[in-house]
Backbone bond lengths (Angstrom), bond angles and torsions (degrees), N, CA, C in turn:
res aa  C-N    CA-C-N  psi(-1)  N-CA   C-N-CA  omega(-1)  CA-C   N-CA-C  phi
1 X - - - 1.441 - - 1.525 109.51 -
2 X 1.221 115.47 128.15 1.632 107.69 172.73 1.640 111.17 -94.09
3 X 1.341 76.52 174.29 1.760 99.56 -169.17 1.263 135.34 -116.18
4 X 1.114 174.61 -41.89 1.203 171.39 87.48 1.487 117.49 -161.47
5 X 1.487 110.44 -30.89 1.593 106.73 -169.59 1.538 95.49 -122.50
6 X 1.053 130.78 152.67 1.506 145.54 131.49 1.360 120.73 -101.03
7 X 1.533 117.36 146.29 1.740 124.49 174.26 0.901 83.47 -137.66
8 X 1.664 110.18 168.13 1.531 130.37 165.41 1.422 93.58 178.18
9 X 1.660 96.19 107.31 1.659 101.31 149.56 1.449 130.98 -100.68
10 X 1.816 109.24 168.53 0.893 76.83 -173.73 1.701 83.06 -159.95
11 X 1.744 128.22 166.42 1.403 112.19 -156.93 1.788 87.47 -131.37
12 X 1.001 123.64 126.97 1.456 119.48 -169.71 1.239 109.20 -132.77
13 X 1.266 139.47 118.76 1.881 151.67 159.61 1.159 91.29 -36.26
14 X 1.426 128.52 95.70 1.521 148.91 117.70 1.374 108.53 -175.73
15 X 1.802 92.23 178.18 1.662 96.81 -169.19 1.564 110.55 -96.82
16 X 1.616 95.66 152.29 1.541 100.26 -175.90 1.873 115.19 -27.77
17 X 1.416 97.96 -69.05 1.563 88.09 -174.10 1.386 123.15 -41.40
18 X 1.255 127.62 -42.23 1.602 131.24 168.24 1.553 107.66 -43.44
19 X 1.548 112.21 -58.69 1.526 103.65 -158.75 2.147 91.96 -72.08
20 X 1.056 120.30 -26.10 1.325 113.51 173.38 1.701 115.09 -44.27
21 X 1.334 97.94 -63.24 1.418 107.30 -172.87 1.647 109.47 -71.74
22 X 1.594 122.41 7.40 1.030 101.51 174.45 1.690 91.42 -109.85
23 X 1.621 134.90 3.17 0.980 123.79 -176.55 1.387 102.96 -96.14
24 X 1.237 111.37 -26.01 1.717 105.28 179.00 1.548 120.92 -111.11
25 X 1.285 127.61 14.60 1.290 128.44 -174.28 1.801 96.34 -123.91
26 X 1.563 102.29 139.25 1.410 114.35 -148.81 1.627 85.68 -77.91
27 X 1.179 110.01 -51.91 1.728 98.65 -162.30 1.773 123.37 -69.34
28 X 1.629 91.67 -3.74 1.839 81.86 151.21 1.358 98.64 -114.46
29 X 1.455 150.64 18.95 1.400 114.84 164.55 1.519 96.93 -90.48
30 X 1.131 130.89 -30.20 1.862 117.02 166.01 1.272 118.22 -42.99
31 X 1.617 131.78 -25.58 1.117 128.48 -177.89 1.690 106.49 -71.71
32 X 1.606 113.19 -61.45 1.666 120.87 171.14 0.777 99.16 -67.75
33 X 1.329 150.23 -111.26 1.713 154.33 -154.60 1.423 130.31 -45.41
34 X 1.325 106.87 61.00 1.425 132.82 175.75 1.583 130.18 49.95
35 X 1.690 103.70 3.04 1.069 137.17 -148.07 1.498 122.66 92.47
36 X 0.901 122.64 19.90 1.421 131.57 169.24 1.510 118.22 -83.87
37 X 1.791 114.63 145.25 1.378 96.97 172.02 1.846 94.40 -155.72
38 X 1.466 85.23 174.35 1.665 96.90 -153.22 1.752 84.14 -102.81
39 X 1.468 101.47 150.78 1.498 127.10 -171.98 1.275 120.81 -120.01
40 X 1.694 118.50 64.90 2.223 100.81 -170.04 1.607 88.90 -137.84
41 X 1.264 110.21 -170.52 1.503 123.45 153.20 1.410 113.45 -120.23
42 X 0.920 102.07 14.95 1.863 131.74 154.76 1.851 89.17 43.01
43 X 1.652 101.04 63.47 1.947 108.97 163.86 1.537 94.90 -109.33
44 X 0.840 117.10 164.50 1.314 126.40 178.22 1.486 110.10 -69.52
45 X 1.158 141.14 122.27 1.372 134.63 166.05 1.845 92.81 126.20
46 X 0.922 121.98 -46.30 1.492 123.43 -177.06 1.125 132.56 -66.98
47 X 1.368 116.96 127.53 1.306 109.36 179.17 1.702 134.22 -46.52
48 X 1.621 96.36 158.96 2.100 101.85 177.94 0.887 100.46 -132.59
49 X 1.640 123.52 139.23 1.451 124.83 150.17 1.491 117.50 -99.46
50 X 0.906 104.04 164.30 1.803 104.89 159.37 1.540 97.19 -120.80
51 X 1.690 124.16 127.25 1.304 113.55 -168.20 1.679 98.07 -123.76
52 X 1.320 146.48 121.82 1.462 156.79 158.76 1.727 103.90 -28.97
53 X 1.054 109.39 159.66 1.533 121.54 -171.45 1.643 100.31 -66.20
54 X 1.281 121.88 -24.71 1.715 115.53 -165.33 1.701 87.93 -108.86
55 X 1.146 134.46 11.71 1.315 136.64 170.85 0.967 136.06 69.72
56 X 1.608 113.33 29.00 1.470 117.97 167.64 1.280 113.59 -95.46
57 X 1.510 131.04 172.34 1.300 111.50 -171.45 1.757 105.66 -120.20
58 X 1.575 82.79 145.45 1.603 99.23 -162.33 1.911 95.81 -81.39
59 X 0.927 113.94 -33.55 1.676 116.85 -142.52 2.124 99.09 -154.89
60 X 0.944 119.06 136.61 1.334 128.45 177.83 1.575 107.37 -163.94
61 X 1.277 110.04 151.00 1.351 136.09 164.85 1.661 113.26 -161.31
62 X 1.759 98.06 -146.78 1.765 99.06 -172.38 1.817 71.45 -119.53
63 X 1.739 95.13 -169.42 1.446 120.68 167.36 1.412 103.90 -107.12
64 X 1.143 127.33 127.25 1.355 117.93 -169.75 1.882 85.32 -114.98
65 X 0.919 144.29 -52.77 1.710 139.79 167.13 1.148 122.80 -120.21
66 X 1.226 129.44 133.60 1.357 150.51 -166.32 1.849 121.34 -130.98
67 X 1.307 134.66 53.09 1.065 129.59 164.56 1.808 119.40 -86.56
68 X 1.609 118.82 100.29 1.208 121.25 165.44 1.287 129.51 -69.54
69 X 1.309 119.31 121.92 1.403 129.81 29.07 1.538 98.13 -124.54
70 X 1.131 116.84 52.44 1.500 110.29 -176.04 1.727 112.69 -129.06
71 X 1.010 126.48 -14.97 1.880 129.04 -144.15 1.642 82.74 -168.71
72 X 1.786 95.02 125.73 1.555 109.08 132.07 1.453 113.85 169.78
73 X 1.573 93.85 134.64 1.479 120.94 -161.37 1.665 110.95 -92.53
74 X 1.085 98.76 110.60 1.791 85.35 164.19 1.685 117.95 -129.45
75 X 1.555 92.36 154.10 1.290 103.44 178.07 1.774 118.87 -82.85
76 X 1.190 112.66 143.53 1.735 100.95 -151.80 1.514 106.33 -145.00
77 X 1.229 107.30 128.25 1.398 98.28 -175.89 2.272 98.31 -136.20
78 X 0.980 117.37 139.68 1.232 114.25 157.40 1.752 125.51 -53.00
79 X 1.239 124.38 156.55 1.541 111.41 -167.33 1.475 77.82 -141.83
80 X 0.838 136.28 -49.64 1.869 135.07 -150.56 1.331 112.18 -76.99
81 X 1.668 131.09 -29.39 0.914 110.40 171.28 1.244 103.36 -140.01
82 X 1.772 110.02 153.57 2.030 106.74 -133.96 2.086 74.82 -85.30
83 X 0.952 133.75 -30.88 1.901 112.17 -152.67 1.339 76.61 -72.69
84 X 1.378 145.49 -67.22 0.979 114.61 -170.30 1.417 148.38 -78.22
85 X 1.242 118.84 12.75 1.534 123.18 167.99 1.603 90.11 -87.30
86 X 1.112 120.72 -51.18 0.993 137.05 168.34 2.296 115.53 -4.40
87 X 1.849 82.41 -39.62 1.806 86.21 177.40 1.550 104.09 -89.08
88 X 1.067 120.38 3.18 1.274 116.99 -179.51 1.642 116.17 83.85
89 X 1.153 144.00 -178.07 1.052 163.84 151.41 1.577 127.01 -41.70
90 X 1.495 101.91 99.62 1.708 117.05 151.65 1.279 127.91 -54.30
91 X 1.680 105.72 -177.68 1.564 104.34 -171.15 1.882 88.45 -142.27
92 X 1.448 119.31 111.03 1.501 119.68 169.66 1.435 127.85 -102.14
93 X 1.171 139.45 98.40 1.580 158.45 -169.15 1.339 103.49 -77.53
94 X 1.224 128.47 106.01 1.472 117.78 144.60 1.506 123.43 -111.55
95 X 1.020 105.70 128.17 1.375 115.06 -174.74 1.546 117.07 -121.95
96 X 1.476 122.95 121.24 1.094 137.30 -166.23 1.948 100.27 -113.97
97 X 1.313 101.66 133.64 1.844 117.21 -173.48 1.715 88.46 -139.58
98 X 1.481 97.17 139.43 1.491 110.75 157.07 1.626 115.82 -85.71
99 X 1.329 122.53 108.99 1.154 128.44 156.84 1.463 132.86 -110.29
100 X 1.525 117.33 124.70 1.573 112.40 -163.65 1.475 132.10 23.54
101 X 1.763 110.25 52.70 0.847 118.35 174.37 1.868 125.66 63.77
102 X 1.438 95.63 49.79 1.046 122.32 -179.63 1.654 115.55 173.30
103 X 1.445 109.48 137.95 1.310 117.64 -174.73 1.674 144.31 -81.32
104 X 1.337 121.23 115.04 1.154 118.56 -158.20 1.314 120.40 -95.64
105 X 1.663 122.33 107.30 1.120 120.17 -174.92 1.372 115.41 -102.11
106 X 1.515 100.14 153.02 1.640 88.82 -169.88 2.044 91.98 -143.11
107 X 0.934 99.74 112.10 1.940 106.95 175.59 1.253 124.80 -93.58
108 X 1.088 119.01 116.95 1.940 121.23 -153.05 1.999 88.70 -121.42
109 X 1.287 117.31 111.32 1.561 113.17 -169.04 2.046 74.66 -122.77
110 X 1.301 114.71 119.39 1.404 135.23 157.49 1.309 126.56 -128.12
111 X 1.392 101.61 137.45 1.530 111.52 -179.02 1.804 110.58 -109.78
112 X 1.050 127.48 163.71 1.220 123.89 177.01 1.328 135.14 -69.26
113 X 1.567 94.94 -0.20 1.791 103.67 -168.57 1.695 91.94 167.15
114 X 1.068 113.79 146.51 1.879 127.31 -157.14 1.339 95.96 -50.97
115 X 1.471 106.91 141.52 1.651 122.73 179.16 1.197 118.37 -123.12
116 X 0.906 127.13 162.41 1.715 123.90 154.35 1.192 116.71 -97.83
117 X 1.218 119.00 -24.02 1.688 125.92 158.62 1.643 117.23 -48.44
118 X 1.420 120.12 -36.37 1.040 118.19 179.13 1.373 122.99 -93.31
119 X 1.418 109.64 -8.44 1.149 137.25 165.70 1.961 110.91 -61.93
120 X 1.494 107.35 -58.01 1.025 118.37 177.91 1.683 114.59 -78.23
121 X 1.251 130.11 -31.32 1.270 126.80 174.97 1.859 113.44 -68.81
122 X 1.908 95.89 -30.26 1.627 105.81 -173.95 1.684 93.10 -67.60
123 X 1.446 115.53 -21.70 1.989 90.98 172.62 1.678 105.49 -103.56
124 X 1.141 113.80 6.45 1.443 105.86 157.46 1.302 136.46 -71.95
125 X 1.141 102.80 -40.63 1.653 125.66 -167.61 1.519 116.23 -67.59
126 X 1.432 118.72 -45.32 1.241 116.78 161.44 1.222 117.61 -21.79
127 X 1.496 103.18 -90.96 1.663 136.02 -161.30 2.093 97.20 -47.51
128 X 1.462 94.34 -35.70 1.852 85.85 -176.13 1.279 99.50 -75.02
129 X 1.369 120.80 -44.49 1.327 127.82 -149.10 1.589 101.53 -65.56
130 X 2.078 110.00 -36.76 1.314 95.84 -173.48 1.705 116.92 -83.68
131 X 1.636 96.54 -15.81 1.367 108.34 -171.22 1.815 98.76 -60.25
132 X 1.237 143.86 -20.64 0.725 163.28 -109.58 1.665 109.10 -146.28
133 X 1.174 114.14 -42.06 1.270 119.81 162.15 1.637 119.10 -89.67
134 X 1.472 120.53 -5.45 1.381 129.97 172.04 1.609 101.95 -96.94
135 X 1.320 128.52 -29.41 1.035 103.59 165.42 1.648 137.42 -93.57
136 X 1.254 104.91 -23.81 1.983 95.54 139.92 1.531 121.50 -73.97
137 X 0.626 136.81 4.67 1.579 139.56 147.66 1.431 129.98 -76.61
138 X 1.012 132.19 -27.47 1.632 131.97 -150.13 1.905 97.28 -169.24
139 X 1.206 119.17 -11.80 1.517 116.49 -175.04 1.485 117.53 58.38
140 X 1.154 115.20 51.93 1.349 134.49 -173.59 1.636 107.69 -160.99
141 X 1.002 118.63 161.20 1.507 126.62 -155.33 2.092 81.48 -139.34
142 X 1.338 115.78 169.35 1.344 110.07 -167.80 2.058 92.27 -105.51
143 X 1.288 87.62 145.52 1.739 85.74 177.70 1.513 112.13 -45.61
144 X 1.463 92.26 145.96 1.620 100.00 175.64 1.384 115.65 86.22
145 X 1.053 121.57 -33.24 1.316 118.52 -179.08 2.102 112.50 -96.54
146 X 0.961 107.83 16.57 1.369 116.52 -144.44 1.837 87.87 -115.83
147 X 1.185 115.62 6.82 1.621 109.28 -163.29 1.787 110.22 -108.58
């Protein structure tokens, strides 16, 4: 059965601005995101891609909010495979909080009504999300995800 919302928090040893710049600067999202990396000037109104290591693009929308290093919303749609662009366009929240000296991220991926997209991103997100917290942690990204 699909679902509509995904969350996943998560509490990671470093400071907000770090985990920022590793969510929006391309040459660490190739390290977590399988080799993948994100493409904006992240203003509000402007477009995002998410583009695959051979440079087609997996994932695109706009930026709909942008407060650094705390807030940012994007609008998100799959491009690569047509059933799923096909549902149209999600809504992805990341939100970064300082807690006891370490940063709390929390990723809210919603669709308007049950998806399979969110279905499939809800087993994505983990594996980036942790790959992602091992590499501001330890300077290593988790195998496999690092390509």
């Amino acid at each position: 059965m699909s679902s509509n919302t995904f969350i996943y928090v998560t509490y990671i040893r470093t400071t907000s601005e770090k985990l920022w710049e590793a969510l929006t600067k391309p040459e660490f999202n190739r390290q977590y995101w399988f080799g993948c990396h994100q493409e904006s000037d992240w203003k509000p109104g402007s477009s995002w891609t998410l583009k695959m290591p051979d440079g087609r693009v997996a994932d695109a929308g706009e930026v709909l909010e942008c407060d650094p290093p705390r807030r940012m919303v994007l609008k998100w749609r799959n491009e690569f495979r047509p059933e799923l662009k096909a549902e149209g366009f999600t809504r992805c929240t990341f939100e970064i909080e300082e807690a006891d000296g370490m940063a709390k991220l929390t990723v809210t991926h919603q669709a308007e009504r049950p998806s399979v997209f969110i279905d499939k991103v809800s087993a994505g997100w983990p594996k980036i999300l942790s790959s992602l917290k091992s590499l501001l942690e330890t300077g290593k990204s988790l195998p496999r995800t690092d390509q």
